[in-house]
TORLUMPA-962851 format. One line per 8 residues: number of its first residue (from 1); for each residue x, y, z of C-alpha. Coordinates in steps of 0.2 Angstrom, whole numbers. Example, Ala and Ser with C-alpha at 12.3 -4.5 7.8 and 13.67 -1.06 7.14 Angstrom:
2
1 = 62,-22,39 ~ 68,-5,36
This chain:
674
1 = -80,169,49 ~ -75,155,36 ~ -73,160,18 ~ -70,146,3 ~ -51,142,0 ~ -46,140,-17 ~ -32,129,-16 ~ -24,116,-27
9 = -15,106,-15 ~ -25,90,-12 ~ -24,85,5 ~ -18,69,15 ~ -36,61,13 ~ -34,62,-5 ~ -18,55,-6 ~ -7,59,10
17 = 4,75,12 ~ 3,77,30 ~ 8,61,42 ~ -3,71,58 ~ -18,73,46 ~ -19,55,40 ~ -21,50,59 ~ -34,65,65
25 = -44,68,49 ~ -59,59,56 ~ -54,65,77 ~ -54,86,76 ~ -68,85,89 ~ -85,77,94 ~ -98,85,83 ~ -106,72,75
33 = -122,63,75 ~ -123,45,72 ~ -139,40,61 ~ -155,45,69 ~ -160,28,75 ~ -143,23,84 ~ -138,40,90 ~ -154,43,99
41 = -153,26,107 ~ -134,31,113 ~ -141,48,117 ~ -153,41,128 ~ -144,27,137 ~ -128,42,141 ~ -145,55,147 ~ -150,40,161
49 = -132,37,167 ~ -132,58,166 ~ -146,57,176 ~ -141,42,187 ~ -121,50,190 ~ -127,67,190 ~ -144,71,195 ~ -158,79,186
57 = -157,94,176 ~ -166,106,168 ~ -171,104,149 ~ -175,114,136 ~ -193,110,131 ~ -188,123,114 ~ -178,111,105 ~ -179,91,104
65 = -166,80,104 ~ -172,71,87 ~ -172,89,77 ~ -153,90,84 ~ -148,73,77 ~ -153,76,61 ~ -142,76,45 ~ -142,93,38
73 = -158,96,26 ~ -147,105,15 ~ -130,109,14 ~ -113,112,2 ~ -119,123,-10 ~ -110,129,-24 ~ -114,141,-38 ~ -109,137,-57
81 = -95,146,-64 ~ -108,159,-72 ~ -118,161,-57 ~ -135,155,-64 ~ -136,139,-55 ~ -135,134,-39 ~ -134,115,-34 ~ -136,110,-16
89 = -139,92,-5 ~ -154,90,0 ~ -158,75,14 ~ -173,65,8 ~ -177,51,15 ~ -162,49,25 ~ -152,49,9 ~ -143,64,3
97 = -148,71,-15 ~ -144,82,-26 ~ -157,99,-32 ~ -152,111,-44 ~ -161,127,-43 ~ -162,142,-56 ~ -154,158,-48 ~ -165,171,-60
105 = -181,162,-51 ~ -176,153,-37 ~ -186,139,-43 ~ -179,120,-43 ~ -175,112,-60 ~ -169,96,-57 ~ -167,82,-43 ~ -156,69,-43
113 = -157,55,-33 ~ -146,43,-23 ~ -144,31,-11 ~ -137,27,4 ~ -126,16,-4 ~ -120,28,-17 ~ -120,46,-11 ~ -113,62,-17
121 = -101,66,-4 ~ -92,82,-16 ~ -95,92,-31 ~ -87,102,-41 ~ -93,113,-57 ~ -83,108,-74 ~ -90,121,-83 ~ -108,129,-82
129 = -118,116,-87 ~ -110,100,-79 ~ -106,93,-62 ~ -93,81,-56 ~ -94,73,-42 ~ -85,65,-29 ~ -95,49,-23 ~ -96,40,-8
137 = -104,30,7 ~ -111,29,24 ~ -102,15,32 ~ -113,10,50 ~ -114,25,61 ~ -105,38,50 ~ -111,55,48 ~ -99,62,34
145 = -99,51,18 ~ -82,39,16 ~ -76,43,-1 ~ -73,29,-13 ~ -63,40,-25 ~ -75,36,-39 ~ -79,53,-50 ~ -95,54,-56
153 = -103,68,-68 ~ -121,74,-74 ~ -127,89,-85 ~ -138,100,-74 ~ -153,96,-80 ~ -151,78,-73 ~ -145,72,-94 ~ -128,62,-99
161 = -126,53,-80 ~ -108,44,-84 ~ -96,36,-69 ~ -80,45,-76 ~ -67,40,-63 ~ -64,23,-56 ~ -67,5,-60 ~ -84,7,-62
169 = -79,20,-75 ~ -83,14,-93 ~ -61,18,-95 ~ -59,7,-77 ~ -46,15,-67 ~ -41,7,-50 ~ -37,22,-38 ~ -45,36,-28
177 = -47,49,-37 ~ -49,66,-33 ~ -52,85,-43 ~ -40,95,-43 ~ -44,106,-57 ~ -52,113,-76 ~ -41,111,-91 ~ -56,117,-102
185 = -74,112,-106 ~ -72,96,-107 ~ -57,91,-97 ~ -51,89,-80 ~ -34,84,-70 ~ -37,70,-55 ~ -26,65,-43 ~ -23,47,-43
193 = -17,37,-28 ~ -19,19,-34 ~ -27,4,-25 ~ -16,-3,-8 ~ -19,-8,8 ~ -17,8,16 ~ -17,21,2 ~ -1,28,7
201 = 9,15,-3 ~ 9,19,-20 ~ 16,32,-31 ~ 4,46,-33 ~ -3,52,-49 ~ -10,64,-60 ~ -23,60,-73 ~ -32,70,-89
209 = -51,66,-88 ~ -63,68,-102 ~ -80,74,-91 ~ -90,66,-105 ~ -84,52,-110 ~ -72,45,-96 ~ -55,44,-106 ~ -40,49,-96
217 = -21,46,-96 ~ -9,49,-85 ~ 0,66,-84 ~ 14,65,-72 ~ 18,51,-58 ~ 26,58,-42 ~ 43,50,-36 ~ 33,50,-17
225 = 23,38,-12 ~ 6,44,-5 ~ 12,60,-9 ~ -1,77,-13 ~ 1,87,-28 ~ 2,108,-28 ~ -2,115,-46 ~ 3,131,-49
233 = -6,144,-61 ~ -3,135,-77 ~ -10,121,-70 ~ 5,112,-72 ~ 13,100,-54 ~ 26,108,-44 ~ 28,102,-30 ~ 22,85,-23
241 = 19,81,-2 ~ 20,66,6 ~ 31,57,23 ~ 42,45,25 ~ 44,31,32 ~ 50,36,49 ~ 32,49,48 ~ 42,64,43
249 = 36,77,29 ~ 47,77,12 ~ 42,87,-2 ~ 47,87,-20 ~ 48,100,-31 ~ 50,102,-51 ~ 55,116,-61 ~ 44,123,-73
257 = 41,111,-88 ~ 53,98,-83 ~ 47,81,-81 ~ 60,78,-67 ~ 58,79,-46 ~ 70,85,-35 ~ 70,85,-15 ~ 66,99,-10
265 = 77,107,3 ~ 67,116,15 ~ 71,131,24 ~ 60,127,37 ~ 57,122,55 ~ 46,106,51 ~ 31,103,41 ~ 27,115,25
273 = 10,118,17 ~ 10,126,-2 ~ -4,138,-3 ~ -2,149,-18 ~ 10,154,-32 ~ 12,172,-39 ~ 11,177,-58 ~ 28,172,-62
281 = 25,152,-56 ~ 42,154,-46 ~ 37,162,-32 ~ 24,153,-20 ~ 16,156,-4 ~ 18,145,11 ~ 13,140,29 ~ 28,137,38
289 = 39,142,52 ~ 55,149,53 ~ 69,149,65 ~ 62,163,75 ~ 46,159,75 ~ 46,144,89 ~ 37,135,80 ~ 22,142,75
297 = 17,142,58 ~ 15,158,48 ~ 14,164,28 ~ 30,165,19 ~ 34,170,1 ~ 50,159,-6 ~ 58,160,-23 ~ 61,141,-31
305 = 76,146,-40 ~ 84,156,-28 ~ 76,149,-11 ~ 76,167,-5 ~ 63,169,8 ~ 51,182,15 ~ 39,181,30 ~ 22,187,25
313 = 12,187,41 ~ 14,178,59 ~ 4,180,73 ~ 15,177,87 ~ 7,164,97 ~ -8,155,85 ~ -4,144,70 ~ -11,149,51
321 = -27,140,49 ~ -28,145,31 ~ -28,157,18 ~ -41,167,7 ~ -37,166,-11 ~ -45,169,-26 ~ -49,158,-41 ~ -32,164,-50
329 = -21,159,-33 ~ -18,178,-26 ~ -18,178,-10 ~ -29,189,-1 ~ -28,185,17 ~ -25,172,33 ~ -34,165,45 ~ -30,161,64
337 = -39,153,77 ~ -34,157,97 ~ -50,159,102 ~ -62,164,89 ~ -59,167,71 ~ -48,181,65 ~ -45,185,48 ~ -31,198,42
345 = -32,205,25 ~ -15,204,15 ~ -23,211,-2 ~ -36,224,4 ~ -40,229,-10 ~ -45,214,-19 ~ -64,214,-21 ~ -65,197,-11
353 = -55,203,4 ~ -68,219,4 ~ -82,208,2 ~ -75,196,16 ~ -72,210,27 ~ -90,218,25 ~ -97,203,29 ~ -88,201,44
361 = -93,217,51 ~ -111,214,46 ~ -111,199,57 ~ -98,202,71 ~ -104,189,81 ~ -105,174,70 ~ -95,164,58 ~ -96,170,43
369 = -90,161,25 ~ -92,162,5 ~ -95,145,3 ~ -95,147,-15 ~ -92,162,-28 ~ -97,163,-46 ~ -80,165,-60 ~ -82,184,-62
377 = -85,187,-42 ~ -101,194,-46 ~ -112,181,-37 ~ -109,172,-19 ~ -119,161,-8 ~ -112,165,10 ~ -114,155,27 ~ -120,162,44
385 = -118,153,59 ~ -112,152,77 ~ -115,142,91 ~ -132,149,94 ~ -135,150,76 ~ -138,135,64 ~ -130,138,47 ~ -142,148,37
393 = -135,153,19 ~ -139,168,9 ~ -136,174,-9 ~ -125,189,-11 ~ -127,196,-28 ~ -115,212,-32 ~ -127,219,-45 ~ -140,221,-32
401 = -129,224,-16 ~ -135,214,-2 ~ -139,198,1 ~ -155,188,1 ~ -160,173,10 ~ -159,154,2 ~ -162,142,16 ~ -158,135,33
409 = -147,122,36 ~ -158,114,51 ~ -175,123,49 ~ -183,110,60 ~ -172,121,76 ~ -177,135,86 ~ -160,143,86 ~ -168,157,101
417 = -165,141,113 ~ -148,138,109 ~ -133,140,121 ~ -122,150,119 ~ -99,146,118 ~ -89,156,125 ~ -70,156,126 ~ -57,154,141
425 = -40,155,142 ~ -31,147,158 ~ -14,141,163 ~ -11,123,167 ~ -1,118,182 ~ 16,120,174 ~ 14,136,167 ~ 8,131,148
433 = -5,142,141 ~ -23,133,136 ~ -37,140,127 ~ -54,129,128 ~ -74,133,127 ~ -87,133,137 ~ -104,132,136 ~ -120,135,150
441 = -137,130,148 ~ -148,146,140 ~ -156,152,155 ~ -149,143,168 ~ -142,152,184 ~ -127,145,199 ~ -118,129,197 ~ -122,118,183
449 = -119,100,180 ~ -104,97,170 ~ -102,86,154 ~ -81,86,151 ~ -80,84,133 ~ -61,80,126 ~ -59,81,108 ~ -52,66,99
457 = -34,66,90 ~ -23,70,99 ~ -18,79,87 ~ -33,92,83 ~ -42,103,90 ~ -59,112,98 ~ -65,125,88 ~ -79,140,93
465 = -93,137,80 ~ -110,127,81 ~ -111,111,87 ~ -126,99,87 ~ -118,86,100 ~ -113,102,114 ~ -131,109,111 ~ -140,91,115
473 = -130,93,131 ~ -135,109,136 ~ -151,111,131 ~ -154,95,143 ~ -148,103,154 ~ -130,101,156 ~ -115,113,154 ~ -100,107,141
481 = -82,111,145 ~ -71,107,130 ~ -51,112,131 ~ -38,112,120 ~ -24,100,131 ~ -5,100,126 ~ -4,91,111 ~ -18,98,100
489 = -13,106,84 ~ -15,127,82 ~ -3,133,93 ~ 14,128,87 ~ 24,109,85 ~ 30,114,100 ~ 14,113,112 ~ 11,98,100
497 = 24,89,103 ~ 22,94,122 ~ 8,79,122 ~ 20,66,116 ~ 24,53,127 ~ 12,62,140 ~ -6,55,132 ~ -10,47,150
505 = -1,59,163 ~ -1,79,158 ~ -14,80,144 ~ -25,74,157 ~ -20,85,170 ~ -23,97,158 ~ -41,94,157 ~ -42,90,174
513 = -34,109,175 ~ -50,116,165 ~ -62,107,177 ~ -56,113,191 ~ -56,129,182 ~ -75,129,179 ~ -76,124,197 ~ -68,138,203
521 = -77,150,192 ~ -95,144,199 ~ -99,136,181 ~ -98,118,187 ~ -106,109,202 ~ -89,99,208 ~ -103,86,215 ~ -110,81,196
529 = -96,83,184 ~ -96,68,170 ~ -83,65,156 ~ -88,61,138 ~ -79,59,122 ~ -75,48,105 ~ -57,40,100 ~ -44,50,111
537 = -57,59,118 ~ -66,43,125 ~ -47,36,129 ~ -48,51,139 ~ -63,50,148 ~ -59,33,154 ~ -40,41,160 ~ -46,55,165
545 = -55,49,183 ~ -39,39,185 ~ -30,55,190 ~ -43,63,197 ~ -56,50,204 ~ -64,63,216 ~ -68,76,201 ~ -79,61,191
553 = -96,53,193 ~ -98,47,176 ~ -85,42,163 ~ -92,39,146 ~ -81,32,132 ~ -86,32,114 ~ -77,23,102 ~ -61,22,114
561 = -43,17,113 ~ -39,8,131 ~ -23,0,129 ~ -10,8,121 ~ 0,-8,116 ~ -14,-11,105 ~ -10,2,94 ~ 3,-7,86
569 = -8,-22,83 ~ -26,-17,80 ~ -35,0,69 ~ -29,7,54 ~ -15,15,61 ~ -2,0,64 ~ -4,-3,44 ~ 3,10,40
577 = 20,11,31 ~ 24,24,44 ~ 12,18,59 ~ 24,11,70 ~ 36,26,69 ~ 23,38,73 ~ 19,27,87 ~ 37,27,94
585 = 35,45,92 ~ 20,51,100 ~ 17,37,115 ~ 27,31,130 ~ 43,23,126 ~ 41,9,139 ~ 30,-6,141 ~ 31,-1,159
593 = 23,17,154 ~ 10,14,141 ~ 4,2,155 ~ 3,14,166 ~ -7,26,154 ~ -18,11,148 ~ -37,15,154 ~ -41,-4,155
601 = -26,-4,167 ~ -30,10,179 ~ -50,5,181 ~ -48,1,199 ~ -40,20,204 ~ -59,26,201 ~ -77,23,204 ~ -86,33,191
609 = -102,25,183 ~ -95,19,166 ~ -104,18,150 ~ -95,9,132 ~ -101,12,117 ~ -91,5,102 ~ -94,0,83 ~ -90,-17,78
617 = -82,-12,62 ~ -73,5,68 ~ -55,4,56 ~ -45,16,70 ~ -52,12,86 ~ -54,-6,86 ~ -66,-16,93 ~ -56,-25,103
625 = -51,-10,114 ~ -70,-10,120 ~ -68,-29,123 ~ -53,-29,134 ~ -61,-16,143 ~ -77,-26,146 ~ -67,-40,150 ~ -57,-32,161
633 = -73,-25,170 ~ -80,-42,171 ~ -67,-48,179 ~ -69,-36,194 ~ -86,-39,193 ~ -86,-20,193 ~ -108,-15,183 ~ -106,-4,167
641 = -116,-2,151 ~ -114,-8,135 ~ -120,-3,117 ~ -110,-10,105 ~ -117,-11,84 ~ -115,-22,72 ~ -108,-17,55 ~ -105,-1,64
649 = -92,13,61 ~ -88,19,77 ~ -86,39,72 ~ -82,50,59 ~ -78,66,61 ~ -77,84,49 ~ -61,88,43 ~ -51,102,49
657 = -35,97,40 ~ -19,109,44 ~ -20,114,26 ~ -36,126,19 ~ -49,120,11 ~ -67,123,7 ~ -75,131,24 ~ -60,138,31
665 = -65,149,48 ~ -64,166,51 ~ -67,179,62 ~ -66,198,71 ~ -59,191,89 ~ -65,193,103 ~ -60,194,122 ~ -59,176,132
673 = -65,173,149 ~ -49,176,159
């Protein structure tokens, strides 16, 4: 189940409080679509090397491969503060726009139209008749909107259209802005990380908007560059996130109506997410882990003035993926993610934490979330989906006590032929414990063929839920395996930090483990096994086959990084401030090694049909990694196939940042395959 997070801790994307998240915001797994056009070319060329590697399968004749590339026909919808209206984005056109709709008559009122160009990426009510939003763009092959930090607003009836935010703004400011919060009816507080080359350079701000007119002036300047803000219930900054040069956390914290920032001493083992503050605007809520909690991340109360410290809640084994908490920043509950969702009520008597729970046991077999909630709790629209259930929403209106259908995400799909995820827990071959998910073809019976599916990062993770990219898979035919290797996030720095140095050698190993799992459990055919994935996950499926040669037929890298070296030269990550330190950090110390875990080095270990598909204009992976590897190909005069696109982002990827925000998951666990 995921229930909306309300949070005023703007994240790294907005202006950079966790060094982990800057790299992975875009790499948390492979469940996206590139526009319908070029995906479905891609699709179909990887379905013929498939089919080539592999053999034929069996497909689905229920669902079709264009309906499962599709954008969302609608999606994000969030109630005004009085619960009357409801604004959703609807795709039209292959552009996303924005509909407003009467709640009283369920009848649309207004339609605001946009382009590809100039999208609403995010939106945010200011008060109940007028909208802010967060714009952005589809650059190339991108399925989630880049934002541009430009704010702009709109009355509901489509009235008093203004670019408030930004240089555009008729007040130009040059920055990325991003809400953070309602002073009052007409004003708002932005955070501000001015223009530079990497948008982790500059001192981070706090602005007052007019949602009107445009006006704003600068409230506070944080002593961090890059840094994330965390207002407390006043509204008022306390404490400011951001990393170092050498990619460590440092936080700065500032008393209660002083101007002044101090470091913040933590009394914690590594990073430290703010969540909430309690009445008294001393006392606040964190995700962080102490000394005896190896690692792994759990709530904690701590007292600024006194740095007294109390543990709330800790699982024992599974990071905090979030937290519920109400508009006014009590903190109702927390979420963690072994295998499925599970959400633990801390206030279970707060209205929301009951309506959370009813909804979970209404629908134990699905993810269930409030999306969005009306000022006096009264009105929510809530999300219901699984792997074998496109997100459907529905309205839950207290007065009336139930719930009543609004739309489908995807009508277009027949969800009866969707496969369904399940979860497995194995041990690798030094003793680690690793959690993954796998998925067989509705309907299928004995050994499938096998599509290996690493998710991108390192540093992120798989999660149980629906996914458009595993179900084109299966309901071609094909089982997906995905595992969550040594190094992604959820279950401690510890097991993090086990995948430095090691992106080459045991996180391999550790999918090569899983396979062999799925062998042994008579899931997989060991003759027709494939391995696909985007950014880490397609360095893996070119490395992959290198250890394991026998195990692979196909080995299908999308948007890849080949040669490690080239990290420090090429992609958004060598720019940086802190690039090359997380670099140093994360991969092989020596030349010598980080050849040795280079894929464009090791293509003469394996035989595996390969298949490279890049974008020209991709900012993390390069381009030149899919060159060096092509050339490298030619050179052995070794067939392949190539798609590359011009103007093309190679992949971008839903955010699961380590913070909570909007669409947070949560669920009644269930047991795993053993």
């Amino acid at each position: 189940m995921f229930l909306q997070v309300n949070i005023k801790y703007e994240d790294a994307h907005n202006g950079g409080a966790s060094m982990n998240n800057q790299f992975n915001d875009r790499e948390n797994s492979t469940t996206q679509a590139i526009q319908l056009q070029h995906f479905l070319c891609a699709f179909f060329m990887l379905m013929s090397l498939l089919i080539a590697a592999l053999g034929s399968s069996t497909a689905n004749a229920g669902v079709s491969s264009r309906d499962l590339a599709e954008h969302a026909s609608y999606s994000n919808p969030q109630l005004s503060p009085d619960g009357k209206t409801l604004v959703v984005t609807a795709e039209i056109d292959d552009a996303p726009n924005l509909v407003f709709i009467d709640i009283a008559t369920r009848q649309p009122t207004q339609l605001v139209e946009f382009t590809k160009e100039s999208l609403p990426a995010d939106y945010q009510w200011a008060n109940d008749e007028r909208l802010v939003v967060s714009m952005g763009r589809r650059i190339g092959s991108a399925d989630v909107p880049f934002l541009t930090g430009e704010l702009f607003a709109l009355n509901k009836n489509g009235k008093r259209k203004l670019n408030i935010f930004g240089p555009r703004a008729k007040n130009p400011t040059y920055g990325v802005g991003s809400m953070m919060a309602v002073l009052d009816d007409r004003h708002i507080l932005v955070q501000v990380t001015p223009y530079s080359r990497t948008r982790m350079d500059k001192l981070t701000e706090i602005h007052r908007v007019n949602i009107y007119n445009g006006k704003n002036r600068r409230v506070i300047r944080s002593d961090l560059r890059g840094a994330a803000f965390m207002l407390d219930r006043d509204n008022e900054p306390r404490f400011a996130v951001g990393a170092d040069d050498n990619a460590e956390q440092i936080i700065s914290v500032k008393a209660k109506g002083s101007r002044d920032w101090q470091k913040f001493d933590s009394p914690f083992e590594g990073d430290v997410v703010p969540v909430a503050f309690e009445d008294d605007n001393e006392t606040i809520y964190l995700i962080a882990a102490g000394e005896e909690d190896e690692t792994v991340s759990g709530i904690y109360k701590l007292n600024i003035k006194t740095m007294a410290t109390e543990r709330v809640f800790h699982s024992g084994d599974t990071d905090i993926e979030g937290v519920l908490t109400d508009p006014d920043q009590n903190l109702l509950g927390a979420i963690t993610f072994r295998n499925y969702p599970e959400f633990i009520a801390i206030d279970k008597e707060h209205p929301l934490t009951q309506l959370a729970q009813g909804l979970i046991a209404a629908f134990p077999d699905d993810n269930v979330g409030i999306v969005s909630i009306s000022d006096a709790n009264d009105r929510a629209v809530v999300s219901v989906s699984s792997p074998t259930r496109t997100p459907e929403y529905f309205l839950y209106d207290k007065a009336k006590g139930g719930l009543e259908p609004l739309f489908d995400a995807y009508p277009n799909i027949d969800d009866s032929r969707l496969s369904p995820s399940d979860a497995f827990t194995i041990k690798s071959r030094d003793g680690l414990t690793l959690h993954g998910y796998v998925t067989v073809p509705k309907g299928s019976n004995g050994k499938q063929p096998l599509v290996v599916m690493p998710h991108g990062g390192p540093h992120a993770r798989d999660y149980w839920g629906y996914d458009p990219l595993v179900q084109l898979l299966a309901v071609n035919g094909y089982a997906v395996l995905q595992v969550n290797f040594r190094g992604s996030t959820g279950f401690g720095q510890d097991f993090m930090e086990a995948g430095y140095g090691e992106w080459g050698r045991k996180i391999q190993y550790d999918i090569i483990d899983a396979v062999q799992w799925s062998i042994d459990e008579g899931i997989a055919d060991p003759d027709r096994i494939a391995i696909f994935g985007a950014s880490f996950g397609g360095y893996s499926a070119l490395q992959a086959p290198a250890l394991a040669p026998e195990l692979f037929k196909a080995a299908i890298g999308y948007v890849g990084v080949y040669d490690l070296d080239m990290l420090y030269t090429t992609g958004d990550i060598e720019g940086a401030r802190w690039g090359g330190a997380y670099l140093d950090k994360t991969l092989p110390e020596s030349e010598q090694e980080r050849r040795a875990q280079s894929p464009v080095d090791q293509l003469d270990k394996f035989d595996a049909a390969i298949f490279i598909v890049h974008g020209k204009e991709d900012f993390r992976a390069a381009f030149e990694h899919a060159e060096v590897l092509r050339d490298k190909l030619d050179d052995m005069g070794r067939p392949y196939e190539w798609l590359a696109k011009d103007g093309e982002q190679g992949v971008s990827i839903p955010r699961q940042a380590y913070r909570c925000g909007r669409g947070t998951t949560l669920r009644r666990g269930s047991a795993p395959r053993a």
